[in-house]
C-alpha positions, 0 to 999 in steps of 0.5 A, spaced: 450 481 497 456 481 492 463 478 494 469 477 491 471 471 494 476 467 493 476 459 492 483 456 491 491 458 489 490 462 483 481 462 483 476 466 484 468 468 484 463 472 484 458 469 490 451 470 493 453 472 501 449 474 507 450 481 509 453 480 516 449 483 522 453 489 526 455 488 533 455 492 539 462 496 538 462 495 530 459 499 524 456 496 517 460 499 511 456 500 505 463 498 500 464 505 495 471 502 493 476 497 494 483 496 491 488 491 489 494 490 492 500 487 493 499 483 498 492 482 494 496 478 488 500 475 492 494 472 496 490 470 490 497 466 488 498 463 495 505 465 494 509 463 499 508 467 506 500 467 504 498 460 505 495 461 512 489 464 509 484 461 510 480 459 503 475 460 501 474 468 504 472 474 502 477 478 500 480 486 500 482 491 505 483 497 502 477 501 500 471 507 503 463 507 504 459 509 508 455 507 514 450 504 513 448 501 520 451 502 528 451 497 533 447 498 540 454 501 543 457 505 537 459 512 540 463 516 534 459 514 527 452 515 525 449 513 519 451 516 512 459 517 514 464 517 509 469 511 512 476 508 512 479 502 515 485 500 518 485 494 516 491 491 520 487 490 527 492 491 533 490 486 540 491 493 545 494 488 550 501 486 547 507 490 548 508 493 542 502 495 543 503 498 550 509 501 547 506 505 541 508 500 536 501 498 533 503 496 526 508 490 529 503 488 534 503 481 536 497 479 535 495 483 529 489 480 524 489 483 517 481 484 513 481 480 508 485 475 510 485 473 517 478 474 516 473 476 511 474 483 507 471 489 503 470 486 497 463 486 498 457 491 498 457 491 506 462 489 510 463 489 518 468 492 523 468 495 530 468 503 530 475 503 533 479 501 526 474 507 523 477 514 520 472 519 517 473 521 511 474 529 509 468 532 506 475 534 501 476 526 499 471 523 495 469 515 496 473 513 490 480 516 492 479 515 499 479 506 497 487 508 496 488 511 503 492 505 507 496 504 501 497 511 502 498 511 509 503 506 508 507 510 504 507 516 509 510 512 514 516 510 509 516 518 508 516 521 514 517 517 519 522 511 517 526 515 512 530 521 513 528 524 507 529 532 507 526 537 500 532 536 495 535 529 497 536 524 492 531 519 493 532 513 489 525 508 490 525 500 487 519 497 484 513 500 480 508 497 484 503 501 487 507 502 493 513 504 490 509 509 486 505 512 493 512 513 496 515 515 490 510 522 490 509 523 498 517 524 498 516 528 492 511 532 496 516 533 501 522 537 495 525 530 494 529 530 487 526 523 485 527 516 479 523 510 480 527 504 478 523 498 474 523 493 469 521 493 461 514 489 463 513 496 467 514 500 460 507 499 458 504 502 464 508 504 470 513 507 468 509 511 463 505 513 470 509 516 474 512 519 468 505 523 468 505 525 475 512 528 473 517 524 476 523 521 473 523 514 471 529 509 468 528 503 465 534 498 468 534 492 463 535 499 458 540 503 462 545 501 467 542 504 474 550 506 476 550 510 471 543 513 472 546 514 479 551 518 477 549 522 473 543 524 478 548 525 484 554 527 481 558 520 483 555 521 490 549 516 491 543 516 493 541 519 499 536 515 501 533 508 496 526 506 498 526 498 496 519 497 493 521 491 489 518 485 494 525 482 491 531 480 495 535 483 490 532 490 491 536 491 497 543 488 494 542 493 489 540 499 494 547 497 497 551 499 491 547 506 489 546 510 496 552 513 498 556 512 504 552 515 511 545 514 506 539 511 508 536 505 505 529 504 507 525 497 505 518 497 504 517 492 500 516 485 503 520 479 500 518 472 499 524 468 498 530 468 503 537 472 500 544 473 502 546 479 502 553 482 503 554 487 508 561 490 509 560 495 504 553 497 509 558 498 515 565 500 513 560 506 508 555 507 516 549 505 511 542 505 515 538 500 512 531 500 516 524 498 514 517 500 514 511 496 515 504 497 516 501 504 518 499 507 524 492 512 526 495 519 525 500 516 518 492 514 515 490 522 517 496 524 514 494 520 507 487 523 507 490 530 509 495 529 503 489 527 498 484 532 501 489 538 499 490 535 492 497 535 493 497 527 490 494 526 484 490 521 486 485 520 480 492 518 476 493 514 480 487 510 481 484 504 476 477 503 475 476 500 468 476 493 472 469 490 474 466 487 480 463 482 476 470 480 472 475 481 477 479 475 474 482 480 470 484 485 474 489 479 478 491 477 471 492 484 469 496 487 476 501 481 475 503 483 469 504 489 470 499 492 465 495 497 471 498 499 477 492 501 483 485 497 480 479 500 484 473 495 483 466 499 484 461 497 488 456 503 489 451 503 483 453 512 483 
C-alpha cells in the first residue's frame, strides 16, 4: 500500500508498505481523507517538543474511511462503515483517566506519532478509538473532525463564550480558524488576528466565511479592540498563535474578569508578566485535546451544515506530491490541506 512516511527533519517520501493485519479488538480503515495539521508541520520540522517521534514513521491522524476488515472480537462495526478516529489514545488506567480527563492521560499515545498513522491507503486501530460517521457527513469532510473537535472543546467547555460576546481569536491557523467559526455558531461577535503572510489565504478565508479579520502588521490591534468593544476588551481571546507572545498580547486586549483561553501550544519558553491578569480577575485557562462527546458534537456541527466545511478544506494537494503541502502550509498560503486517497 501507498504511505506518506516521513525519513528525517524536514524529508519525507512516498513508499511501498504492507497492509497491516487487524487484530482481535481492532478494525482496518480503508483511508478516504486525511489532513494536515499543526502539529503535522511542526512533526515534519522536528521542532523542539517533536523530537520523540520515532523516524522514519507513517504520518497523519486526522482523516475518515471506511471499514474494510474487523477483528475475531470487534463488536460495534461492520464492514463498509464510514469512521472517524480519536487519535489521542488514552491508557484507561491512570487517574486522569479514572477521573474523567481522558485528553490528559498520563499514558497517552498519538496516531502518527507515537506510531504509525493514516497517511496510507489502510490503516489499523482498536474499535474503541472509532466514531461513526452520520449519513449527513461525507468522508471528505469528516477527514477535519478532530480538529473540529478540538475546537469545540475550546468553545464550549473551557471557555465561557455566550451569543454576543466579544471573542478575539489569535493565529489563522487551522485551529484558529475552527474556533473562530464554532463560536461564531454560538452568536459570538468574532475577529481573528493574523499576520501579513496570512493576507494571501487565511485571512481571505475566514473572511469568506463571513467573520472579520485584521491584519496586526496594518492595524494596531489596540485600537481594533477598541472600536469593537467600546474601550472594554474583549470577552474572551483564544490564543491559537502557538506563539509565546500570543498570551502577553491577549493580556493587553481582554478586559478586566475576561477570559482567555489558550489552545495553541507554544514551543519556545516565555515570561509573561502577570499582575495586570490578577489585579484585572483575568482567567487564563487552556484547552488540549478532545474528548468522545467533543468529536460527536464536530460531526453534529458538520452534519447540520452549520460549518462550512468545504470552505475550509483544501484538497488541491496530491498524495503522490505531499512535499508540497508542508512547503505550502508553513508559509501560510493554505490553511486545511486534505490528501485524498480513495480513487472516488
Amino acid at each position: 500500500m501507498r504511505a506518506i512516511v516521513q525519513t528525517g527533519p524536514e524529508q519525507i517520501e512516498v513508499q511501498e508498505r504492507e497492509q497491516a493485519k487487524p487484530g482481535p479488538t481492532e478494525v482496518l480503515v480503508e483511508v478516504h481523507s486525511a489532513g494536515l495539521c499543526g502539529s503535522d508541520a511542526h512533526a515534519y520540522k522536528y521542532d523542539g517538543g517533536y523530537e520523540w517521534i520515532p523516524i522514519p514513521r507513517i504520518m497523519g491522524h486526522e482523516y475518515s474511511g471506511r471499514v474494510a476488515e474487523v477483528g475475531a472480537d470487534v463488536d460495534r462495526f461492520t464492514v463498509g462503515q464510514k469512521v472517524v478516529e480519536e487519535p489521542i489514545h488514552q491508557c484507561g488506567h491512570c487517574f486522569q483517566c479514572k477521573n474523567g480527563q481522558e485528553n490528559v492521560c498520563q499514558n497517552f499515545s498519538i496516531t502518527g506519532m507515537h506510531v504509525d498513522g493514516a497517511y496510507a491507503d489502510y490503516t489499523v486501530v482498536d474499535e474503541d478509538h472509532l466514531h461513526e460517521i452520520p449519513d449527513s457527513v461525507s468522508l471528505r469532510d469528516a477527514a477535519i473532525t478532530e480538529p473540529m473537535s478540538i475546537a469545540t472543546r475550546a468553545v464550549f467547555d473551557q471557555s465561557e463564550t455566550t451569543p454576543g460576546d466579544t471573542v478575539l481569536v489569535e493565529g489563522p491557523g487551522p485551529i484558529g480558524v475552527m474556533t473562530a467559526v464554532v463560536a461564531n455558531s454560538l452568536g459570538a461577535d468574532v475577529v481573528v488576528s493574523g499576520l501579513g503572510k496570512d493576507t494571501a489565504y487565511r485571512l481571505p478565508l475566514l473572511e469568506e466565511l463571513g467573520i472579520d479579520t485584521v491584519n496586526v502588521q496594518d492595524r494596531d490591534l489596540e485600537v481594533v479592540a477598541e472600536e469593537r468593544t467600546d474601550d472594554i476588551g474583549f470577552d474572551v481571546v483564544f490564543d491559537a498563535t502557538g506563539h509565546r507572545s500570543g498570551l502577553e498580547e491577549g493580556l493587553d486586549l481582554v478586559r478586566k474578569g475576561g477570559q482567555i483561553v489558550m489552545v495553541g501550544i507554544p514551543n519556545e519558553e516565555a515570561s509573561v508578566f502577570l499582575a495586570p491578569a490578577v489585579r484585572g480577575e483575568v482567567e487564563i485557562n487552556t484547552s488540549y485535546g478532545s474528548t468522545w462527546r467533543n468529536f460527536e458534537q464536530a460531526l453534529r456541527l458538520m452534519g447540520r451544515g452549520v460549518i462550512d466545511v468545504e470552505a475550509i478544506i483544501d484538497t488541491s494537494y496530491d498524495v503522490a506530491d505531499p512535499e508540497r503541502a508542508f512547503q505550502a502550509f508553513l508559509a501560510s498560503e493554505t490553511c486545511k490541506p486534505v490528501f485524498s486517497f480513495a480513487s472516488e
